[in-house]
C-alpha positions in Angstrom: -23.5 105.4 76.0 -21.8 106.8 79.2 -19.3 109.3 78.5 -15.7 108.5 79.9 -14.8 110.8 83.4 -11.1 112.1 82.8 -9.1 110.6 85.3 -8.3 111.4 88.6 -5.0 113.5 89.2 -7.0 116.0 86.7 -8.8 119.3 87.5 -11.6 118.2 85.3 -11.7 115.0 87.1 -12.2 117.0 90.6 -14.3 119.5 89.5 -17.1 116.3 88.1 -16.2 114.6 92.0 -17.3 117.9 92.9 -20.3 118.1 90.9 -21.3 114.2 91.6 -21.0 115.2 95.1 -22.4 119.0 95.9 -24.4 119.3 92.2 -23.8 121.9 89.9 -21.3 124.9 90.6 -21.7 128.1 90.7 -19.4 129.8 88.1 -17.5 131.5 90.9 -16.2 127.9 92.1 -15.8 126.8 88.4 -13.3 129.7 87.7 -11.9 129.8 91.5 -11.0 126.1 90.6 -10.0 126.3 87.1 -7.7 129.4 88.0 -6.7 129.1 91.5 -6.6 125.3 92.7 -3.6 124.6 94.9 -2.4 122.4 92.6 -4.2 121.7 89.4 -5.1 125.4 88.7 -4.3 127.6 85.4 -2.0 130.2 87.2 -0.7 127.7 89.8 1.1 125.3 87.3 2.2 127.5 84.3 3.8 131.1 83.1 0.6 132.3 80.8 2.3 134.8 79.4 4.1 136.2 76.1 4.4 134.7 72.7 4.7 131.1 74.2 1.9 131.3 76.6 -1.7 132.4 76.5 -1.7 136.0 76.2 0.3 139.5 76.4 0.0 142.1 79.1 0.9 146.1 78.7 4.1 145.5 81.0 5.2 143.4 78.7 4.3 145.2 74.8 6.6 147.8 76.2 8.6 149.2 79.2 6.9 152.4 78.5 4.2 151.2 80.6 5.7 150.5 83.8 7.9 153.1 83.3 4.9 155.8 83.4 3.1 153.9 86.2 6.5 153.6 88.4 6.6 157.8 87.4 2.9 158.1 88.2 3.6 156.7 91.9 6.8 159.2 92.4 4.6 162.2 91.9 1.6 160.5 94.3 4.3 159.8 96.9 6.1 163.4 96.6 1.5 165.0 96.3 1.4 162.8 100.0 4.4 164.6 101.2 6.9 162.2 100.7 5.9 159.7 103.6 8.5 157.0 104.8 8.3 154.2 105.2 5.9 153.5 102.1 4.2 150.3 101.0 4.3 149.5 97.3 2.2 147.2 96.3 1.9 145.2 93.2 -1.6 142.7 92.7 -1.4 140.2 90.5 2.2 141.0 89.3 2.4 138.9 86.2 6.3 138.5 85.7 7.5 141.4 87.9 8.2 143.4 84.7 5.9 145.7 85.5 7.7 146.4 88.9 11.1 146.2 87.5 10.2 148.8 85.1 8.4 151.0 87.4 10.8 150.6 90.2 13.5 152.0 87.5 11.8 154.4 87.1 11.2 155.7 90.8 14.5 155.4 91.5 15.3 158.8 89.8 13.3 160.5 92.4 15.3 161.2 95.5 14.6 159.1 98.8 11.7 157.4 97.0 13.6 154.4 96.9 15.3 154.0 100.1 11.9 154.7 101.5 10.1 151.4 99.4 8.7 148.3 101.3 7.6 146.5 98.1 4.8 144.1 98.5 4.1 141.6 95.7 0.6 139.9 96.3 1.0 137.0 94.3 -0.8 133.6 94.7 1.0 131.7 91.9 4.3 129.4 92.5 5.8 129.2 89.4 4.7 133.5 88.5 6.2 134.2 92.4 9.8 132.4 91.2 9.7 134.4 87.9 9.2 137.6 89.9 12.0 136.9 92.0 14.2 136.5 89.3 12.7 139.2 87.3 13.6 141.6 90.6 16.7 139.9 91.2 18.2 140.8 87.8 17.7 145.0 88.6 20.3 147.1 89.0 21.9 147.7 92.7 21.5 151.2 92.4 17.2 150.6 91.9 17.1 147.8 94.6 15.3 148.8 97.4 17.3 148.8 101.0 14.5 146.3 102.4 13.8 143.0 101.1 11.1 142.7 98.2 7.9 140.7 100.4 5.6 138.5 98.8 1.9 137.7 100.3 -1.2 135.6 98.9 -3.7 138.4 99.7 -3.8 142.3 100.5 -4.9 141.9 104.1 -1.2 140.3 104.3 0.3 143.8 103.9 1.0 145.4 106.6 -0.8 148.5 107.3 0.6 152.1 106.4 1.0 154.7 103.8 0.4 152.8 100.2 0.7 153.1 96.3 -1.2 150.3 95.2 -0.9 149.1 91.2 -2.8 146.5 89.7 -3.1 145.7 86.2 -5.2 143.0 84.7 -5.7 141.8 88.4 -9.5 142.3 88.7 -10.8 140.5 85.3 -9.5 137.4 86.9 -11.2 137.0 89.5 -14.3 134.9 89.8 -17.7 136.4 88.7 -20.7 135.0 89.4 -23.6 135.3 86.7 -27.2 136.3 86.9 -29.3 135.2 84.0 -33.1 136.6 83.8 -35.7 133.7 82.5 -39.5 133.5 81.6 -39.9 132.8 85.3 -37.4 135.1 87.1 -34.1 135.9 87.6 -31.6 132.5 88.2 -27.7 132.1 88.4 -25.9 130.3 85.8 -23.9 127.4 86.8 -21.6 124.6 85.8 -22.8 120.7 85.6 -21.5 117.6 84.0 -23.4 115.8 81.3 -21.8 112.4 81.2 -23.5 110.5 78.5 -21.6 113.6 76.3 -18.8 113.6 78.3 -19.0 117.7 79.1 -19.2 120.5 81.0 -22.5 122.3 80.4 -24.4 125.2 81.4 -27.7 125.1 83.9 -29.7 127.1 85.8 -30.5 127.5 89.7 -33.3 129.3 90.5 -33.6 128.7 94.0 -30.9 130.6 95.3 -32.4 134.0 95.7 -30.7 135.1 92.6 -33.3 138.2 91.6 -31.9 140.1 95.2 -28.8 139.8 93.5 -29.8 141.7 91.0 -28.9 145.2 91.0 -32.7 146.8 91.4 -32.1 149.1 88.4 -31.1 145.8 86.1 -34.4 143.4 87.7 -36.8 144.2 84.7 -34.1 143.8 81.9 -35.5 141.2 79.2 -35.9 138.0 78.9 -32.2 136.7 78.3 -30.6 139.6 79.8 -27.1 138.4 81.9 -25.7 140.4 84.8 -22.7 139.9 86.5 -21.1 140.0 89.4 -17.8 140.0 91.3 -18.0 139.3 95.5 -14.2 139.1 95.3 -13.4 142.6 93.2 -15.9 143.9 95.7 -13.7 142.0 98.8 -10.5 143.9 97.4 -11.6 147.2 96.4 -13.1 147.7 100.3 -9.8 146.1 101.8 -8.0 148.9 99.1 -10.4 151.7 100.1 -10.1 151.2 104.1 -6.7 151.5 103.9 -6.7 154.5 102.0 -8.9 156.2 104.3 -6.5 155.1 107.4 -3.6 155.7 105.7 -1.8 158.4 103.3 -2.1 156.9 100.0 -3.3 155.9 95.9 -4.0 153.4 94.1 -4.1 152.8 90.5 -6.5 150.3 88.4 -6.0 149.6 84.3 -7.8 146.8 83.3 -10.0 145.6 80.7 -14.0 146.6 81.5 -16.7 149.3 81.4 -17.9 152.2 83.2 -21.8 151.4 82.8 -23.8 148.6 84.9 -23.0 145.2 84.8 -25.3 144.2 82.2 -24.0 141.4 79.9 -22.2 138.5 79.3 -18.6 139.1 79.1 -16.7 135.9 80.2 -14.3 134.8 78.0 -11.0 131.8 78.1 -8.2 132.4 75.9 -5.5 130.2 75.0 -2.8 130.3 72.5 -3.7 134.2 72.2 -7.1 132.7 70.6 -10.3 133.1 72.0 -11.5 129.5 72.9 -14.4 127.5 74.7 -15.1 128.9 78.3 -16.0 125.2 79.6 -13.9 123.0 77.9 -10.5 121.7 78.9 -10.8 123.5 82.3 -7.3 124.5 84.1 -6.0 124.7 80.7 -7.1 128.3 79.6 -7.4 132.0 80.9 -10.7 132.5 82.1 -11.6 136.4 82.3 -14.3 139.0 82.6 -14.5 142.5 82.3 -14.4 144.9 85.0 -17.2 146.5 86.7 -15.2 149.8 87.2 -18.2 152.1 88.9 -18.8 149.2 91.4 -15.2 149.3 92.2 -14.9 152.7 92.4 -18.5 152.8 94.2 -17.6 149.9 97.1 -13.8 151.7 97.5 -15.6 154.7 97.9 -17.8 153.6 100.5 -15.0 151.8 102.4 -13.5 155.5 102.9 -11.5 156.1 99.6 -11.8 158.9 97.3 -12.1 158.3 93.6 -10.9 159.5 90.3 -11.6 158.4 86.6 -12.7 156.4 85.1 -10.3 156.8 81.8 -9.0 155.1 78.7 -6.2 153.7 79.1 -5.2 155.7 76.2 -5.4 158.9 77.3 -4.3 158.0 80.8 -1.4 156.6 78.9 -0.6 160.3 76.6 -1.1 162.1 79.3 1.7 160.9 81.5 4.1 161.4 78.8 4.4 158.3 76.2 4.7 160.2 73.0 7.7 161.8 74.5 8.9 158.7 76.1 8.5 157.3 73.0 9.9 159.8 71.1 13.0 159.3 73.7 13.2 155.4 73.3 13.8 155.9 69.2 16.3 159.0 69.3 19.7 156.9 68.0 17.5 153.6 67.6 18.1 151.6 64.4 14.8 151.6 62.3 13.6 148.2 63.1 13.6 149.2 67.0 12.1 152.5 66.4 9.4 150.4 64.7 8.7 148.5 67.2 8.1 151.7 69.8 5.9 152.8 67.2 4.0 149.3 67.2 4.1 149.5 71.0 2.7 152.8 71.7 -0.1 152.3 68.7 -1.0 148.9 70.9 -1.0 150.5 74.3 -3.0 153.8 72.9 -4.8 153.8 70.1 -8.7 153.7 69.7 -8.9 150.4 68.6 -6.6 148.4 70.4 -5.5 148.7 74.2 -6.7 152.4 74.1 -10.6 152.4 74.5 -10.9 149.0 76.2 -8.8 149.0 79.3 -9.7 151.9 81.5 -8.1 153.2 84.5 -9.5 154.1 88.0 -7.2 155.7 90.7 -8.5 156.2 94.1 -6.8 158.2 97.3 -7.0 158.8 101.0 -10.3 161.3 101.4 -9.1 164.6 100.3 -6.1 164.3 98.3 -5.8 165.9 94.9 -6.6 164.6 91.8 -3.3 161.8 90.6 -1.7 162.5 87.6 -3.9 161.7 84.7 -7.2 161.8 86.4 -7.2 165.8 86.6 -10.4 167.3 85.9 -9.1 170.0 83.4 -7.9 166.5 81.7 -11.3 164.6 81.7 
């Protein structure tokens, strides 16, 4: 018996109209739909994060991380020779914590913050009104002079000297996969199976899918899945040409791997709990992990120089969180020192935040190593 369509009005319901209409969809249009539609999407209609959302991001376990990445762009800016005006810009700014933590911390670097343009890229409605509030709520004395911009895309910035951040910005975006059959390499898609009433997995295999492949990965087994990111690859160019017109760094944590892209690692989370990648589309975080030597590879050959790739761990103890840390619990009451304990075991250690997320910075061709990335430290 026929399944039942959802309804129209719903994302699901477009995205089968979609599939009745154009056959199945790649998984890049699946998660650019799920995540990003105008007005159905997952980041477009909701606040995913903290204990009521979908899941937690370092900005928000503890100020100590924006605090050390705001620090981390004072000594780039003052490395670049203090250049004025700067561009700060923020992808994928979550709340704005982040920024409010790190632009708290600049501002105890003279002229840094007078020079600030402050750039949050930012596609989300209701993320873009928490940000404003977020930003609205800092101190006079941290505000910066000009007017905090917000733009749906980096090629909105304008062009200049730039300290770029983005955390958990790049798992996001939409990967295509790769999967490698009896007969040849074919890409995975999305199609509707109504007499189940579901989203289901396929395969194309007349879309040129083995040139896709990177030529190293072609003769991987029978089962083998690679992925790939056109978008990630879109940004980290746009990042790397600017950094080779322009004084500047930029500054990538995220979740992902410094080895090629060889694996299935999409996930959707909801409820901080791992569920169902196709089911209830819209309605969970869809995410993969980062390819972090083809971002530092495609930046690279867009003009940028690159450093890393490091735990976020060690990125983390090596700008200073022990003692910052250690500064947060001097005069706290126990259970606050506990929870900067918690906080800093989170963002650091081995087995939580630590080893996972990684960090990549990359600067105009010629500049020193950042802060962190040193090769005495590596």
């Amino acid at each position: 018996m026929p399944g039942t369509i959802p309804a129209p009005g719903t994302l699901a319901g477009h995205l089968i109209r979609r599939i009745h209409d154009e056959g199945p969809l790649r998984l890049s249009t699946f998660m650019a739909e799920a995540l990003g539609h105008p007005t159905l999407g997952y980041y477009t209609t909701r606040d995913p994060l903290g204990a009521a959302g979908d899941f937690t991001t370092a900005p928000e376990i503890s100020q100590m991380f924006g605090e050390l990445l705001g620090l981390w762009c004072a000594q780039a800016w003052l490395t670049l020779g203090s250049p004025a005006p700067l561009h700060l810009v923020e992808l994928g700014p979550g709340r704005g914590t982040l920024m409010a933590d790190a632009l708290r911390a600049m501002a105890r670097v003279p002229g840094l913050t007078q020079a600030l343009r402050v750039h949050m890229v930012e596609t989300s409605p209701s993320l873009r009104a928490r940000q404003r509030a977020t930003l609205a709520a800092l101190p006079t004395a941290v505000q910066p002079p000009h007017p905090i911009a917000w733009a749906g895309s980096l090629e909105a910035v304008p062009d200049g000297p730039m300290l770029l951040l983005a955390n958990e910005f790049f798992d996001a975006l939409p990967i295509r996969q790769m999967q490698r059959t009896a007969r040849g390499w074919a890409e995975r898609c999305v199609t509707w199976l109504e007499p189940e009433s579901r989203f289901a997995w396929t395969l194309d295999a007349g879309g040129g899918a083995e040139l896709l492949v990177p030529p190293g990965l072609r003769e991987a087994p029978e089962g083998a899945v690679v992925e790939l990111c056109p978008a990630a690859l879109t940004v980290a160019g746009e990042i790397g040409r600017r950094l080779a017109a322009h004084p500047g760094a930029a500054l990538v944590v995220d979740y992902g791997y410094d080895a090629p892209p060889l694996g299935d690692t999409l996930q959707a989370v909801r409820s901080h709990a791992y569920a169902p990648v196709l089911d209830d589309p819209g309605q969970s975080d869809l995410t993969a992990h980062v390819d972090f030597r083809t971002l530092a590879a495609t930046a690279g050959a867009a003009g940028a120089q690159s450093h890393g790739i490091v735990g976020q761990g060690p990125l983390l103890q090596r700008l200073g969180i022990q003692q910052r840390a250690a500064t947060l619990k001097r005069g706290a009451m126990a259970p606050q020192a506990h929870a900067v304990d918690l906080a800093l075991d989170r963002l650091t250690a081995p087995g939580q935040m630590g080893r996972l997320f990684k960090a990549l910075a990359l600067t105009s061709p010629g500049a020193p190593p950042p802060a962190g990335f040193e090769p005495s430290e590596g």
